[in-house]
C-alpha positions in Angstrom: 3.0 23.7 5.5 6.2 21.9 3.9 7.3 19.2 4.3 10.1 17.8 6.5 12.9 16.4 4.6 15.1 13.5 5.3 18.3 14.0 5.8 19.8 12.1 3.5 17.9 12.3 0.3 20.7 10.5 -1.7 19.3 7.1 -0.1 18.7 4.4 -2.4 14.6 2.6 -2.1 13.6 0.1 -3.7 9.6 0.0 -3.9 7.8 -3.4 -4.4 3.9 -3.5 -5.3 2.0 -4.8 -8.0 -0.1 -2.1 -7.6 0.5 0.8 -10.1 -1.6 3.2 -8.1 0.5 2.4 -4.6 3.6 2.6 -6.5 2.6 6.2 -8.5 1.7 7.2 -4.5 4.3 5.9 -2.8 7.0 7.4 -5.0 5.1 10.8 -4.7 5.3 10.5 -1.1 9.0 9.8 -0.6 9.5 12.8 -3.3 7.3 14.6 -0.6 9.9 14.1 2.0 13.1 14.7 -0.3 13.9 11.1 -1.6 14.3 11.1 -5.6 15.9 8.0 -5.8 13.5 5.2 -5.9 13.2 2.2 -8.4 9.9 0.4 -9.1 8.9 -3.4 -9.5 5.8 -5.0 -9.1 6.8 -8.7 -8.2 9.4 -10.4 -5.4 11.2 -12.2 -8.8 12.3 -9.0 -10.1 12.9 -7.4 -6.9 15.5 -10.2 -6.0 17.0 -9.6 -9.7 17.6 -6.2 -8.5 18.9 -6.5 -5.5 21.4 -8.6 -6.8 22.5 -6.2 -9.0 22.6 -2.9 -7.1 22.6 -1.4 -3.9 19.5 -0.4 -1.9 19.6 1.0 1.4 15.3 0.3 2.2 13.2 -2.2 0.4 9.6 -0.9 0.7 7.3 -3.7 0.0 3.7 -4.7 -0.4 3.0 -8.2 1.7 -0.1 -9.3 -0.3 1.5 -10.0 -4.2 0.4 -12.7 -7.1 3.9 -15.5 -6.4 6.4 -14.1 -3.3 4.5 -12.1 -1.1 6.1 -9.5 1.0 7.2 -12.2 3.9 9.1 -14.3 1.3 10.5 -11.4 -0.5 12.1 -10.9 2.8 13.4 -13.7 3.5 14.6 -14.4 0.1 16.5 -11.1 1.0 17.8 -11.8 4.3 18.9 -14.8 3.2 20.2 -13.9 -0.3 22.8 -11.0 1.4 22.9 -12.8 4.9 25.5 -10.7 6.5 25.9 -7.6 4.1 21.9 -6.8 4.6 22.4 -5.9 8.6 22.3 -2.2 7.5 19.4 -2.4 4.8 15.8 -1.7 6.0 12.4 -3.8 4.9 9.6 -2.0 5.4 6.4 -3.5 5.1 3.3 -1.7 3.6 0.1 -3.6 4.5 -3.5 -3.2 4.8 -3.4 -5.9 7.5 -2.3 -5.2 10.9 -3.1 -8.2 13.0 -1.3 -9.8 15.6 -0.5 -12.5 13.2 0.8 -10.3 10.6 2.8 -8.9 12.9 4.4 -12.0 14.0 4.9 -12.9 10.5 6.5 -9.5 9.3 8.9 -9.5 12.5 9.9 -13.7 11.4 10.7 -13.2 8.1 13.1 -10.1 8.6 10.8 -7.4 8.1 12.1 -4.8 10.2 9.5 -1.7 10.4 5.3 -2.3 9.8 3.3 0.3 8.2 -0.4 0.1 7.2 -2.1 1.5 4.6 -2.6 4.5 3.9 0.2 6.0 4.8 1.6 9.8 5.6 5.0 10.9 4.2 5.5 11.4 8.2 5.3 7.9 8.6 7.8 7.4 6.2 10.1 9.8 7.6 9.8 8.8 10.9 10.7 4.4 9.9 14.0 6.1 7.8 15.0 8.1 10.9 15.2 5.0 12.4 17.4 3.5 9.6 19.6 6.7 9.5 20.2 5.9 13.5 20.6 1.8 13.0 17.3 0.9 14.9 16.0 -1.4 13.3 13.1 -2.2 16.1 9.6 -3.8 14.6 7.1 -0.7 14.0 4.0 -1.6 15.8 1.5 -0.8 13.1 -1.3 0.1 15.3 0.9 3.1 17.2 -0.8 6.9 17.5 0.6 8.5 14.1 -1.5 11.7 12.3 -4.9 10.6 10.7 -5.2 13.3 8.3 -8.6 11.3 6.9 -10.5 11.8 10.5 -10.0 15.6 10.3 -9.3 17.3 7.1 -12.2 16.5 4.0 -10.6 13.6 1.6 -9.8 16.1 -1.3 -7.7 18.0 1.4 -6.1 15.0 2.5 -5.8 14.6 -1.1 -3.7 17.5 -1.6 -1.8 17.7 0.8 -0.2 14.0 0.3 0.9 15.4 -2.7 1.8 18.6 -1.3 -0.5 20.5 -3.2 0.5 19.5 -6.5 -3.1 19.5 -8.5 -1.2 17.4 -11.0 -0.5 14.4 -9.2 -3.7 14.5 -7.1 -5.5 14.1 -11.2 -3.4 11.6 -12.4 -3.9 9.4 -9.0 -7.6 10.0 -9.6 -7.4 9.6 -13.2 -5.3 6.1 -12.3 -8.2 5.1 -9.8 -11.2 5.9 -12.3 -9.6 2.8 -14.3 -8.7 0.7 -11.4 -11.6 0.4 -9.5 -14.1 -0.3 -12.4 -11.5 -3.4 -13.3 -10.8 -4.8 -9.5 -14.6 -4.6 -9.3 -15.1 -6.6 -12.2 -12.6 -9.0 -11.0 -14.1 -9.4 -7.7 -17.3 -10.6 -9.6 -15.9 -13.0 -11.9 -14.0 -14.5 -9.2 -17.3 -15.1 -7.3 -18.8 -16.7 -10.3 -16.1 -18.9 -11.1 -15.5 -19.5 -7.4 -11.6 -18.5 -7.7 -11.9 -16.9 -3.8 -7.9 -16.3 -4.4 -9.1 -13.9 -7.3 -11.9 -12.5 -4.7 -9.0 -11.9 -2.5 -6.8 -10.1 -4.0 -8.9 -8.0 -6.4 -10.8 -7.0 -3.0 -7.5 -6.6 -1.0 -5.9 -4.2 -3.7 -9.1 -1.9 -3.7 -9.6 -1.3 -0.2 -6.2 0.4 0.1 -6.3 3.3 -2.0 -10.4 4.4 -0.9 -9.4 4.6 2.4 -7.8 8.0 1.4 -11.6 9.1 0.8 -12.6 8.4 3.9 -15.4 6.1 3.3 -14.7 3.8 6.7 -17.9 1.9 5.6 -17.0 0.5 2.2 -13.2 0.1 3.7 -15.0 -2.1 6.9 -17.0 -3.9 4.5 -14.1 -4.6 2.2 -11.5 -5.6 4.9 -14.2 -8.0 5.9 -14.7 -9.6 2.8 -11.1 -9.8 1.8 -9.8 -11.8 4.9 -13.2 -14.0 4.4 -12.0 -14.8 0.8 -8.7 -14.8 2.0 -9.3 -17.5 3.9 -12.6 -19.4 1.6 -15.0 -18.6 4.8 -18.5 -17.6 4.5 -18.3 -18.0 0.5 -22.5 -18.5 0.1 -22.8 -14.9 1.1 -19.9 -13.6 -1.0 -22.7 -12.7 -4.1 -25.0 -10.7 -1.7 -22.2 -9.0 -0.2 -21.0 -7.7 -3.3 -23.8 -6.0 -4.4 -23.7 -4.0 -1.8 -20.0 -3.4 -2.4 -20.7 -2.9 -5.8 -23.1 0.3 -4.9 -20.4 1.8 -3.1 -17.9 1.5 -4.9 -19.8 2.9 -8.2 -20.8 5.7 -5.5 -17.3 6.5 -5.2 -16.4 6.1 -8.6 -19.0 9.2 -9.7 -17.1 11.2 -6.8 -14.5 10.9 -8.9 -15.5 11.5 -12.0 -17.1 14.6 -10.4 -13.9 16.0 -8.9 -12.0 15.2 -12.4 -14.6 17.5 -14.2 -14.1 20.3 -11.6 -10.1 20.0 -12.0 -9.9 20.7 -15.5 
């Protein structure tokens, strides 16, 4: 089944994530739904460079980034542009989606709250809004499709990148490299008690494998982010990781596996 397109595929995006993965997905996503024109950067400094120097109609942003996170990105924004920035959307990409998050996102000018993963419908449906000028906060926890509950994870695969066998092996190809390096940050930041490290390395994984459906590796890892996030429960952090460890090399094989059958 295609696609819906947006009506206006000349819109200008600007994505934000330090993520390559998220950014090789996200752009696929928005070319899923008609939208060719969207610029990469991976930090809030370059972001505000560019925004100073060009017009953007949506900022799509990670909130968890090394330096300005998503919430200062957007209010460096809001603040930056002041009144010229009352028609330009901030959309928020998160893995987080509690209350407090939310109250943060809605402070700091973030207009529209989408967690991770994503659909290109849910996409579609935050730029409908801009095309109309609502610019109400997206609860992140609304009903929206969950392809992963129904379809296998290769399907949901495929159809995110709407059946293009190319882009679903270079995303897997991409993740065969990341997740063996996160991993190994995760561990070093445990041994050299850098819980920041822990957090991030842990928070950037998570994202990506809940595409495979694996809800007990995602729990575990959603658990042990916001506990790094945060420096709690840091005796148990070496324990937990082996276990994390065994999944994750679990779903690294699965990969490995599925890149052999695709060639």
């Amino acid at each position: 089944m295609k696609e819906e397109v947006f009506e206006n595929p000349s819109i200008q995006i600007l994505l934000v994530d330090d993520n390559r993965v998220n950014q090789f997905l996200g752009k696929r996503l928005l070319k899923n739904i008609g939208i060719e024109n969207v610029d990469l950067c991976s930090n809030g400094n370059d972001a505000i460079m560019r925004i100073t120097n060009k017009h953007y109609d949506v900022i799509l942003t990670d909130i968890e980034m090394p330096g300005m996170n998503g919430y200062e990105l957007s209010q460096s924004i809001r603040t930056l542009k002041k009144d010229s920035t009352v028609d330009l959307l901030i959309i928020a990409l998160t893995g987080n989606a509690s209350d407090e998050d939310k109250a943060k996102a809605k402070e700091s000018g973030i207009d529209v709250f989408i967690t991770k993963p994503y659909s290109p419908q849910d996409l579609l449906n935050a730029l409908k809004k801009h095309a109309k000028h609502e610019h109400p906060t997206m609860d992140a926890d609304e009903p929206r499709q969950d392809i992963c509950a129904v379809k296998p994870a290769l399907d949901q695969l495929h159809a995110i990148f709407n059946h293009n066998a190319d882009d679903v092996r270079h995303f897997l190809m991409m993740l065969s490299f990341q997740i063996p390096e996160l991993q190994k940050e995760m561990t070093a930041g445990i041994a050299s008690e850098n819980w920041q490290q822990v957090f991030q390395a842990s928070h950037k994984v998570k994202s990506p494998l809940k595409l495979f459906g694996n809800t007990r590796l995602v729990k575990l890892l959603e658990d042990f982010s916001e506990d790094a996030r945060n420096a709690n429960h840091t005796e148990t952090y070496s324990n937990r990781m082996k276990e994390i460890s065994v999944l994750l090399d679990e779903n690294i094989a699965f990969i490995h596996e599925t890149l052999d059958g695709m060639i």
